[in-house]
N, C-alpha and C positions, 0 to 999 in steps of 0.2 A: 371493752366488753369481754367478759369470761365466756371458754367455751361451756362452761356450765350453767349459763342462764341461755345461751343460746340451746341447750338441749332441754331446759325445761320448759322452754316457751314451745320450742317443737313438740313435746311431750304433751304441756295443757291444750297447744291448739288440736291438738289428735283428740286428747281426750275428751275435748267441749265439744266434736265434733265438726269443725268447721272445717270445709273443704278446701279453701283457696285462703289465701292472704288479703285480697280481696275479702272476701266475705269477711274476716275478722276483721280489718282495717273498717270494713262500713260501719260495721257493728259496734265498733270501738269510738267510730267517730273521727281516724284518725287518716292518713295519707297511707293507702296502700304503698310506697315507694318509702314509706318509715318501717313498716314490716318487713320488708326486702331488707334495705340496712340493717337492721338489730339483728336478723337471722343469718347473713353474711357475716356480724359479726364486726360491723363495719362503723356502728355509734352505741352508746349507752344511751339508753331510755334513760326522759327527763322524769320526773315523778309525774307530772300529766300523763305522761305517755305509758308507763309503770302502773300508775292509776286504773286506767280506763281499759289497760290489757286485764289487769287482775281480775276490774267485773265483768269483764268479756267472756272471759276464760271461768269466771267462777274460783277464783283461788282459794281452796278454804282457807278461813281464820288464820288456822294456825303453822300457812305455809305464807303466810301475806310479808312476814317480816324477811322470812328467807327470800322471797322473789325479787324483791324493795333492794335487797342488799345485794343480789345479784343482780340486780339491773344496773345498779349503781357502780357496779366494777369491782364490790368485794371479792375477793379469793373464799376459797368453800374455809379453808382451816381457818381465818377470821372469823367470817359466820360461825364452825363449831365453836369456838373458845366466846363469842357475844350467843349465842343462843343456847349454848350446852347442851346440842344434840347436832347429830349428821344431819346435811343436808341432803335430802331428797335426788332419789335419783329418775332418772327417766319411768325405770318399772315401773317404780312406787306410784309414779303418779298414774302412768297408763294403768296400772291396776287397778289404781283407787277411782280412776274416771271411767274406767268401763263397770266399775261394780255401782256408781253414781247414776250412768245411765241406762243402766239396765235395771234401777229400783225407780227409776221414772218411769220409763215404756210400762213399767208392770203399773205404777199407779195409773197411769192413764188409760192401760186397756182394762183395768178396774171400774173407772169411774163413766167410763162409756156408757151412755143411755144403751138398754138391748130393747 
């Protein structure tokens, strides 16, 4: 397990909002005590386990193949030289999930019956 899929999963789970490992383990379907491992850094997500974090988390598209290959145990400069671009840092994602949940709360307090 790279330290760099362990801060991205810490990074999505912030930014999908979930509070505990618990709540994303239910969510995902999966053993809270597999969340604990992959974030200690302690086992590499199987593609199930890879899988059902992505749509938990919301991975977008075009970050699914970078997450895949860090779960898998890639190093970040193998993913640059197979994807020809950087891989995502923590910021990036927290920025890009607080600007994701913050164009939800606005649709929803839009669509509000008054």
């Amino acid at each position: 397990m790279t330290k760099e899929f362990v801060s991205q999963l810490r990074a999505y789970t912030e930014a999908a909002g979930f509070h505990s490992q618990r709540q994303l383990a239910q969510d995902a379907g999966i053993d809270h005590s597999t969340i604990s491992r992959l974030l200690k850094g302690d086992r590499n997500a199987t593609p199930n386990v890879a899988g059902a974090l992505m749509h938990s988390l919301s991975v977008p598209g075009e970050a699914r193949a970078e997450f895949l290959l860090l779960a898998a145990g890639y190093d970040t400069v193998s993913i640059k030289n197979t994807l020809g671009r950087e891989v995502s840092t923590p910021e990036q994602i927290l920025f890009d999930g607080y600007a994701t949940r913050t164009q939800t709360s606005a649709r929803r307090r839009s669509s509000r019956p008054r």
